[in-house]
Rosetta silent file (secondary structure, phi, psi, omega in degrees, C-alpha in Angstrom):
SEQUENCE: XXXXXXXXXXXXXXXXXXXXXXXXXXXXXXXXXXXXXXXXXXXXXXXXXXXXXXXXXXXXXXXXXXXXXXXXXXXXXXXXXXXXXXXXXXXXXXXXXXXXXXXXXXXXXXXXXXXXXXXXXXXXXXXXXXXXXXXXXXXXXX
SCORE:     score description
SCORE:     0.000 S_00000001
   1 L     0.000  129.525 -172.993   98.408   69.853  154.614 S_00000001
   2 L   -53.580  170.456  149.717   99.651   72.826  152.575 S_00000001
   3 L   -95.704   -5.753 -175.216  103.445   72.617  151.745 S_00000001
   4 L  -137.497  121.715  174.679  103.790   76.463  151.623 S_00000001
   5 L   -68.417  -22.987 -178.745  101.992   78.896  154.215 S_00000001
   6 L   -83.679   36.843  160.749  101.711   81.181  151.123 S_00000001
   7 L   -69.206  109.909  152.812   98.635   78.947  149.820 S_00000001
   8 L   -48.224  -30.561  171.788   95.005   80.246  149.964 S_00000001
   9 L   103.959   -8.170 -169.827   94.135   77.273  150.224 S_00000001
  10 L   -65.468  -47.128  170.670   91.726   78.111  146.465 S_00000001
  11 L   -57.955  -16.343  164.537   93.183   75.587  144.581 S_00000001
  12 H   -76.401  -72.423 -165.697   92.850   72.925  147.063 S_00000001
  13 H   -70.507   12.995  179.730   89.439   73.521  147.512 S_00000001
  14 H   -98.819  -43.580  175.421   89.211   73.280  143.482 S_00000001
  15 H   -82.022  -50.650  172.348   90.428   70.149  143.169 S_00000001
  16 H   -61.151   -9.640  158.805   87.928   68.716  145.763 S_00000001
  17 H   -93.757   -0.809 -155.420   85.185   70.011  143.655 S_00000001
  18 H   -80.025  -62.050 -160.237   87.114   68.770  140.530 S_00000001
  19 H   -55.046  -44.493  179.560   86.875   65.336  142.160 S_00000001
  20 H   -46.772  -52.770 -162.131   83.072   65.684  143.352 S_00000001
  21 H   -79.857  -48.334  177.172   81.770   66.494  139.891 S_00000001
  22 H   -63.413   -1.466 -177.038   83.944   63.260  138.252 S_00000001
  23 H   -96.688  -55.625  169.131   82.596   61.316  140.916 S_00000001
  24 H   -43.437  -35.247  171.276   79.525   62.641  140.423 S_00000001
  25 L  -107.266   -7.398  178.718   79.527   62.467  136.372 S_00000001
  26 L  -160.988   26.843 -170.581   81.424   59.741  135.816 S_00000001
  27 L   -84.156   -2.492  160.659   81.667   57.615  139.062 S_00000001
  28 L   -97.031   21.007  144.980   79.684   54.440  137.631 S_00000001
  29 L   -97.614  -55.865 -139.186   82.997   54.038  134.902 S_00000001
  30 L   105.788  -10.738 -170.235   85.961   54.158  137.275 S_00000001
  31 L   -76.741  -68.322 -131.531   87.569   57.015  135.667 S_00000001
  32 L   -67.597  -46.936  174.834   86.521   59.506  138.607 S_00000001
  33 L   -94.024   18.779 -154.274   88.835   57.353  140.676 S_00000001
  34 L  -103.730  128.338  155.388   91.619   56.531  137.717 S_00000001
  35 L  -107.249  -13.646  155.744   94.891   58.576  138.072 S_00000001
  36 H   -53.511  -56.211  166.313   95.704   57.011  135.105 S_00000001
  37 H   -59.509  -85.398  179.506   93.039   57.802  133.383 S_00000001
  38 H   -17.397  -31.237  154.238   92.967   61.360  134.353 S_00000001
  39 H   -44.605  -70.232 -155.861   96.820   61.475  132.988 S_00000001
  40 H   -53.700  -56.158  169.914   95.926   60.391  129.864 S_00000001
  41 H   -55.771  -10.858  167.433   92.624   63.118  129.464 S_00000001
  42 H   -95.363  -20.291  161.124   95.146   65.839  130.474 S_00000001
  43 H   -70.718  -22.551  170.887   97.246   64.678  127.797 S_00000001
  44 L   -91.266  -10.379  175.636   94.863   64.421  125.310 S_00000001
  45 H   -79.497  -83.620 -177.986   93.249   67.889  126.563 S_00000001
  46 H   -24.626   28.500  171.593   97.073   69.546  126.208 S_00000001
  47 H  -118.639  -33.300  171.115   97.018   67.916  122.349 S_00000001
  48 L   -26.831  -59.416 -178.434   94.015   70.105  122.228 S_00000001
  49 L   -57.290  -58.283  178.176   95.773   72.967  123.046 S_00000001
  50 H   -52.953  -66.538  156.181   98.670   72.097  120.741 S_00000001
  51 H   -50.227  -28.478  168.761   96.606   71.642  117.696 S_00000001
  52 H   -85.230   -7.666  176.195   95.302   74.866  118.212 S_00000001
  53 H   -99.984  -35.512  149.980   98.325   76.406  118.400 S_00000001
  54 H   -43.785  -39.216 -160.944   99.158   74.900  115.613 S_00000001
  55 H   -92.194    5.428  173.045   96.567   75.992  113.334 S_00000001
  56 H   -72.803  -62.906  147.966   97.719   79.653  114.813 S_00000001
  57 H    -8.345  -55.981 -138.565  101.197   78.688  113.541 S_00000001
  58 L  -119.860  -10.667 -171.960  100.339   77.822  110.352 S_00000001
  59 L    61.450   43.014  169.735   97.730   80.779  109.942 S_00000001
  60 L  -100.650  -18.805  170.051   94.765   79.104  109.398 S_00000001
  61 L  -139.259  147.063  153.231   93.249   81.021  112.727 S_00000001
  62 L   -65.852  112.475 -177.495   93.612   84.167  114.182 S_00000001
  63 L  -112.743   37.670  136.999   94.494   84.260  117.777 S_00000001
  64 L   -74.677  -41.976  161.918   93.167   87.468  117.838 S_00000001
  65 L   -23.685  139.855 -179.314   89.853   86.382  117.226 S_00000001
  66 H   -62.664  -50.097  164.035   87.259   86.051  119.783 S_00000001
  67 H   -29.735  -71.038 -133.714   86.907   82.294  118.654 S_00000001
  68 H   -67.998  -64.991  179.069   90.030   81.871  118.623 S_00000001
  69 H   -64.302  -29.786  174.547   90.826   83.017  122.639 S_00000001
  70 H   -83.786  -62.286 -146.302   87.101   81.105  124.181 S_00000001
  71 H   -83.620   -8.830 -171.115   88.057   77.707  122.761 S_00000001
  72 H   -98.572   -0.565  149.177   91.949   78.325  123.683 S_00000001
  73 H   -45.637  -70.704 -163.595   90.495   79.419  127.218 S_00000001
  74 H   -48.084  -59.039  169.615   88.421   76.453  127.106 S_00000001
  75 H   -65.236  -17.740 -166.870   91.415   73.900  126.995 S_00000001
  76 H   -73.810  -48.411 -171.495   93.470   75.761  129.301 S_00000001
  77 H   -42.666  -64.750 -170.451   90.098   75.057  132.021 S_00000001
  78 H   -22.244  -57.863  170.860   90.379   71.327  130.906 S_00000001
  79 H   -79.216  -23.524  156.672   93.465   71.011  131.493 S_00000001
  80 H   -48.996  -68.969 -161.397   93.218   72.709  134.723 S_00000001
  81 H   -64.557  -33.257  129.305   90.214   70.564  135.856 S_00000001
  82 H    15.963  -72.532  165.739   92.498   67.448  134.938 S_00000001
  83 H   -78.632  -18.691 -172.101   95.242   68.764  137.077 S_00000001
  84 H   -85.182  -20.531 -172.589   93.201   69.742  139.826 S_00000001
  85 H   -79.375  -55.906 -155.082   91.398   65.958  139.799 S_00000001
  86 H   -50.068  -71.963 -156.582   95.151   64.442  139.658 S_00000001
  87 H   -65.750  -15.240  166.267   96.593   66.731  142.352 S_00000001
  88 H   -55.788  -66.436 -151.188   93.105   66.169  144.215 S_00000001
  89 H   -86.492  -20.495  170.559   93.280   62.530  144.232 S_00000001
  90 H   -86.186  -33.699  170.161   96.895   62.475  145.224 S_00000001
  91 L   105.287   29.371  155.971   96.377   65.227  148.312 S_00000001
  92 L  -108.845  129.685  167.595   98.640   67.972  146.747 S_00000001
  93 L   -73.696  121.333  176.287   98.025   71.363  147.064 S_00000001
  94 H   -51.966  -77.982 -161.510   98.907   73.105  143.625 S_00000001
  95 H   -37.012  -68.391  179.387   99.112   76.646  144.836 S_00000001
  96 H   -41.632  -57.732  178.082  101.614   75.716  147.736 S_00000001
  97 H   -76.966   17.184  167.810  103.648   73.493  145.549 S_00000001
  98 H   -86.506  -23.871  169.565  104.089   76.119  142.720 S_00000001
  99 H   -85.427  -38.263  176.556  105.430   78.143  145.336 S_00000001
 100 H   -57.350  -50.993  175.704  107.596   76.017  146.635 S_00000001
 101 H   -78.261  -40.065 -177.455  109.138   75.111  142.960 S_00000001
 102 H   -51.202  -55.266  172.991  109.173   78.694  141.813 S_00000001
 103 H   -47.404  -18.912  178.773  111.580   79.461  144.739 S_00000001
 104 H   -74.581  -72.410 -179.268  113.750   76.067  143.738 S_00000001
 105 H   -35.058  -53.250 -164.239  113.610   78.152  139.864 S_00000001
 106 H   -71.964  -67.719 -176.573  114.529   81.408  140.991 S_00000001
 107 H   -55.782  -40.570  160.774  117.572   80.130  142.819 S_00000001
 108 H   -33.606  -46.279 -143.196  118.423   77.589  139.846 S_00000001
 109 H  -119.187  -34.446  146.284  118.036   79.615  136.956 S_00000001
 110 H   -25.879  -78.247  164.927  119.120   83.041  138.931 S_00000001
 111 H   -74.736   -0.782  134.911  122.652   81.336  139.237 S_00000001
 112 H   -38.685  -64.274 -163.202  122.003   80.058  135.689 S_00000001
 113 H  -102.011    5.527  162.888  122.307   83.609  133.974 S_00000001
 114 H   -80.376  -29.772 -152.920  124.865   85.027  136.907 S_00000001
 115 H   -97.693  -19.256  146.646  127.413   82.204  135.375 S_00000001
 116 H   -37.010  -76.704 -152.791  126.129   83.258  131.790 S_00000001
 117 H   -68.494  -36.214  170.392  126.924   86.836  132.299 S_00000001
 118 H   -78.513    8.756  148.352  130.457   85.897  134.018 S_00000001
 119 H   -72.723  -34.247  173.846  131.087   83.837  130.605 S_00000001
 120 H   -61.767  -45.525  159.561  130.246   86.352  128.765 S_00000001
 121 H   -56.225  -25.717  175.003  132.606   88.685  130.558 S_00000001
 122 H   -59.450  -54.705 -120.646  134.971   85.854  130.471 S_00000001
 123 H   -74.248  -56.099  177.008  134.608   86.243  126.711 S_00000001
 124 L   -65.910   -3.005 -178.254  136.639   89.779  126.297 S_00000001
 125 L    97.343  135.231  155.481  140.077   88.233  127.714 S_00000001
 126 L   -54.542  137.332  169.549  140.780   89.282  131.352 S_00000001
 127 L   -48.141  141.151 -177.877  140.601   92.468  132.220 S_00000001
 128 L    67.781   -6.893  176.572  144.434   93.917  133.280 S_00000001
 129 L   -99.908    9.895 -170.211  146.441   91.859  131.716 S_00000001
 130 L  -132.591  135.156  151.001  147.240   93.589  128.546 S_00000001
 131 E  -107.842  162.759  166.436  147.943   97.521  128.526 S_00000001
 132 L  -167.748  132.428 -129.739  148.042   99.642  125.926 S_00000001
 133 L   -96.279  150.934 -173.796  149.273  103.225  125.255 S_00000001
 134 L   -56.104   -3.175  164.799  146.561  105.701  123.881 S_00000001
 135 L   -83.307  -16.505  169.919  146.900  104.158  120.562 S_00000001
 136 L    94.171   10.535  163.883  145.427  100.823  121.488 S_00000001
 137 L   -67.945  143.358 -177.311  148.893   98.927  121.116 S_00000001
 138 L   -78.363  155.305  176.957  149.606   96.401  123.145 S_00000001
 139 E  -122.265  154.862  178.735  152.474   97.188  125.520 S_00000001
 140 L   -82.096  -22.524  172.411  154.858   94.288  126.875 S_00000001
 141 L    94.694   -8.483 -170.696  154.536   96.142  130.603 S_00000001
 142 L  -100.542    0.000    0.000  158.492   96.362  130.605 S_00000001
């Protein structure tokens, strides 16, 4: 059951093919039904990822490159199909709950940077409590 009506419903229906094909490719190991395992292979696909962004980093590849953008495609799908067997095997809908947390985030981080920006105004000294004559002197107010 979605947790958010704004789900299509695609990603749900992503992860049950995620699961079909590991059951299907790899359902006489145990892995296809492992949420452990499936942790671990999204962690080791995201190291994937990481190293390649490293070797971006470090200027040994161009992530301009055509190369460069298919194989960093290529991990992001991994790690998709990964998340989609995990969130599959548990019965969460992605799509719904992404909506669900972005809306937690917006109000979190929304009253995050209004309490920023009233420190920062905080910053200058209150406003009114100092005058000063067109010379920029302070006046005592008396």
């Amino acid at each position: 059951m979605p947790l958010d009506a704004r789900s299509s419903g695609t990603l749900y229906k992503l992860a049950a093919q995620c699961l079909e094909d590991s059951e299907r490719w790899f359902g006489d190991t145990g892995a296809s039904r492992s949420i452990s395992h499936m942790v671990l292979a999204l962690c080791g696909e995201v190291g994937e990822l990481a190293n390649l962004t490293k070797k971006v980093d470090r200027g040994s590849i161009n992530s301009d490159s055509a190369l460069f953008k298919h194989d960093f495609a290529m991990e992001l799908a991994d790690i998709l199909t990964y998340l989609l067997n995990i969130s599959g095997m548990i019965g969460i809908d992605l799509e719904a709950a992404y909506h669900v947390k972005r809306d937690y985030n917006h109000e979190r981080f929304t009253a995050a940077r209004d309490a920023r920006e009233l420190a920062h105004l905080g910053d200058a000294g209150p406003v009114g409590d100092v005058r000063s004559d067109d010379s920029g002197a302070p006046q005592d107010g008396s």
